[in-house]
C-alpha positions as CSV (number, residue, x, y, z in Angstrom):
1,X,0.0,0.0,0.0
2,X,1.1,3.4,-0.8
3,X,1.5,6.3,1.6
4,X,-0.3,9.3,-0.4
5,X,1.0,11.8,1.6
6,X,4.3,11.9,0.3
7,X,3.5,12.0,-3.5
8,X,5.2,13.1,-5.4
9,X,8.4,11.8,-3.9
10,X,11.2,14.0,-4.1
11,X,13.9,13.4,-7.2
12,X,16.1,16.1,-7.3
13,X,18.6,14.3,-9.2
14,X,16.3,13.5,-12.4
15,X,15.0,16.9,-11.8
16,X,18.6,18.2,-12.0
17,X,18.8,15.7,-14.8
18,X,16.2,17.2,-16.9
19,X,17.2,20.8,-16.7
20,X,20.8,19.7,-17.8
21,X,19.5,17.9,-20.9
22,X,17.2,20.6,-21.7
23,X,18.6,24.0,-21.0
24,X,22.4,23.1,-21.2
25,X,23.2,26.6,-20.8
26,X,22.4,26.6,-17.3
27,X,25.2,26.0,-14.6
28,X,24.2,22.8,-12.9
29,X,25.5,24.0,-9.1
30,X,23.1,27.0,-9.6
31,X,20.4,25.3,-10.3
32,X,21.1,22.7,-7.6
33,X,22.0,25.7,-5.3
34,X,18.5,27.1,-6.2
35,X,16.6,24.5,-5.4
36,X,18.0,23.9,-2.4
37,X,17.5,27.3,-1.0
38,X,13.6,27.0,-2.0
39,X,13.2,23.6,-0.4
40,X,14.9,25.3,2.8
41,X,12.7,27.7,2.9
42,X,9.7,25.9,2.7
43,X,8.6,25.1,-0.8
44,X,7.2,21.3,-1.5
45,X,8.8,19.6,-4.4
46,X,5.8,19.1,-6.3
47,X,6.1,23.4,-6.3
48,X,9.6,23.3,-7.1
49,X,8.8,20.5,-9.9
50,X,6.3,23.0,-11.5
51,X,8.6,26.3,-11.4
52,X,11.5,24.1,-12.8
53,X,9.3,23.1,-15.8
54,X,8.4,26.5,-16.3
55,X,11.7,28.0,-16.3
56,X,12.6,25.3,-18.9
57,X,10.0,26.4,-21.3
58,X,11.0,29.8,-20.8
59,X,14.4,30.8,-23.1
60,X,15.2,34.1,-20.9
61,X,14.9,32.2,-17.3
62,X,17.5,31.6,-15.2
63,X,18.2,29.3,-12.4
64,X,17.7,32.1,-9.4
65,X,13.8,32.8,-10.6
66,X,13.3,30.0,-8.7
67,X,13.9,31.9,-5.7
68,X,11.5,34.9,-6.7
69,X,8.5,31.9,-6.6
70,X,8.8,31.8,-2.7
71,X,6.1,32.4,-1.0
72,X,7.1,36.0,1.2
73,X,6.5,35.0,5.2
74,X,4.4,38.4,5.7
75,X,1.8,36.7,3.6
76,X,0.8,33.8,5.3
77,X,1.0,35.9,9.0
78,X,-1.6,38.3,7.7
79,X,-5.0,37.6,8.3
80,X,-7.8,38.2,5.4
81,X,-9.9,40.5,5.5
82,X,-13.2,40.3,6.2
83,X,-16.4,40.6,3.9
84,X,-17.4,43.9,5.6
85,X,-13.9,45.0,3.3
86,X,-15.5,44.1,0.1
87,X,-18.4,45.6,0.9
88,X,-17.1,49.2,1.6
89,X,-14.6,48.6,-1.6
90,X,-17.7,48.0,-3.9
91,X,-20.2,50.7,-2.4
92,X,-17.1,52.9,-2.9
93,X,-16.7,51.3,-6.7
94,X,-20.5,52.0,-6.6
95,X,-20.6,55.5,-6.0
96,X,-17.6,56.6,-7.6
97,X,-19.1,55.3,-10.8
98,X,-22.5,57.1,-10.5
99,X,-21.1,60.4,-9.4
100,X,-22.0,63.4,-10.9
101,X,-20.6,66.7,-10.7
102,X,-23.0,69.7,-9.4
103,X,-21.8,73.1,-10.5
């Protein structure tokens, strides 16, 4: 029986594989330094798996764009706000729209 919860299993070698067969004209120990950083700082490998494949598809990408994909800390602190927000923002939306000027 398989344990679901760790799908899909880390391979950061074929990953590193990959990216050296298909963008040759990055520097392997960047890459490999890249990825490491973003799986220290929290990003899953299905995540890193994703940005990797997009940055291969992408001619002017480079191996540290990983690194702008992490999630910044501030983000998940913050709370959302609540619905009362919208509501202001689209009575504001509202009235802005149906202004008119008395002069």
């Amino acid at each position: 029986m398989n344990d679901d919860s760790e799908l899909p299993r880390p391979a950061t070698g074929q990953l590193l594989a990959l990216a050296t067969a298909a963008r040759p004209d990055w520097p392997l120990d960047q890459l490999r330094d890249a990825i490491a950083q973003a799986r220290t700082a929290g990003m899953t490998f299905g995540r890193a798996l994703v940005v990797v494949a997009q940055m291969i598809a992408d001619p002017m990408a480079q191996p540290g764009d990983l690194l702008a994909e992490l999630p910044e800390p501030w983000r998940h602190r913050r709370r959302p706000p609540g619905p009362e927000t919208y509501h202001r923002g689209a009575a504001a939306v509202r009235a802005a729209l149906h202004h008119t000027e008395t002069d």
